[in-house]
C-alpha atoms as one frame of an Amber mdcrd trajectory, in Angstrom:
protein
   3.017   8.227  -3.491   4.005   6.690  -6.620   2.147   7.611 -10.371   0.626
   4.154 -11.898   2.963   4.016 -14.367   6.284   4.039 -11.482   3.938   0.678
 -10.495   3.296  -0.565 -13.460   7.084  -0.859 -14.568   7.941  -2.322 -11.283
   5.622  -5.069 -11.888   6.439  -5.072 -14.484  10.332  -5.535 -13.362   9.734
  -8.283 -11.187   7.758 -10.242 -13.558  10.838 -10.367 -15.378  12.005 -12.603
 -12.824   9.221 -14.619 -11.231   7.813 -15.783 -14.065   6.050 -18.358 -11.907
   2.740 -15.466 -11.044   0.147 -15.009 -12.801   0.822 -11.411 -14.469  -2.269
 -10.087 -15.351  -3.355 -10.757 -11.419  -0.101  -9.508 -10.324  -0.554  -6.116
 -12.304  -3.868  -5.538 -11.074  -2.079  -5.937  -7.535   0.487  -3.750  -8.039
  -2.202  -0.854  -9.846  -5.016  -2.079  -7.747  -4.575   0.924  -4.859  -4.662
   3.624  -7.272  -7.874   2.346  -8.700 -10.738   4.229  -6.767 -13.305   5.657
  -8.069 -13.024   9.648  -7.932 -15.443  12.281  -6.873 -16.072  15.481  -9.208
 -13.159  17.763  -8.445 -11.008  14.724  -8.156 -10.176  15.862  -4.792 -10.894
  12.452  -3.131 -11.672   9.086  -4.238 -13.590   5.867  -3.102 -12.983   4.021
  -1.151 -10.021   6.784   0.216  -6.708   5.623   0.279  -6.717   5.439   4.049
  -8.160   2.364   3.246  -6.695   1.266   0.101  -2.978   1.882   1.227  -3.252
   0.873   5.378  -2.753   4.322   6.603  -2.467   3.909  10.068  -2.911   6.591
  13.441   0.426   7.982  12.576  -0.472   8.564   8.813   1.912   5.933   7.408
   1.748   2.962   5.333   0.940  -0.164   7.366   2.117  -2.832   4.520   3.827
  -5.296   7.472   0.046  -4.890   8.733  -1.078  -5.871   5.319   1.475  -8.626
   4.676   0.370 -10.580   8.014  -3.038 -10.559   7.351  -2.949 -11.386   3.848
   0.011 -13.301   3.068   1.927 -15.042   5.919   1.019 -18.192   6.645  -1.967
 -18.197   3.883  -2.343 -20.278   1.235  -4.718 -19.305  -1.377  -4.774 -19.772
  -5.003  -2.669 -18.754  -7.469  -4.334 -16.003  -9.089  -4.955 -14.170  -5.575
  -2.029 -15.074  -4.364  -0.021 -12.955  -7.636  -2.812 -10.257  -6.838  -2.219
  -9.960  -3.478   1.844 -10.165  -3.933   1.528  -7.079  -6.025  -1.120  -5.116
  -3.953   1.964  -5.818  -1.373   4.602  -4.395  -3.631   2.282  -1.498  -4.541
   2.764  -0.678  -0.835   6.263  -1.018  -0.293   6.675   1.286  -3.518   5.046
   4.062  -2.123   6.658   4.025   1.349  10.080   3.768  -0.499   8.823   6.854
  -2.817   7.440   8.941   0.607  11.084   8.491   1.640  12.630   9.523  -0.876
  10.248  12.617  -1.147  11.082  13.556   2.057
């Protein structure tokens, strides 16, 4: 998965051109998934990123999964909206980075 800071400067990247979000909610978004809280060792974190990044049966991110409950056809406010847009990119980054891993 991406570090924070490969998210951060893609938010940071697309604010550059949709300057209509609210960028402090859209950073959170796009950091948001990499924000649990860790146990001791660091070894895992809560709540794990099963849940944080839609792993689904097969072990892979689930962002279309995400993206129809969250965003299409929903209207919310503008400040969630921005979050949510970036927790959405957050997701696409990392199953563009596990491919290019691979």
């Amino acid at each position: 998965m991406a570090t924070w800071i490969a998210h951060l400067r893609i938010a940071e990247n697309i604010l550059k051109n949709m300057d209509d979000l609210d960028s402090i909610a859209f950073i959170l978004g796009n950091v948001g998934p990499d924000s649990g809280v860790p146990n001791e060792d660091w070894s895992s974190f809560n709540p794990p990123k099963k849940i944080t990044h839609w792993i689904n049966e097969e072990n892979n991110i689930d962002a279309e999964r995400f993206f129809d409950k969250y965003i299409k056809n929903n209207f919310m406010e503008y400040s969630k909206y921005s979050y949510v847009l970036g927790y959405y990119i957050h997701l696409l980054t990392d199953i563009e980075w596990r491919s290019e891993e691979r």
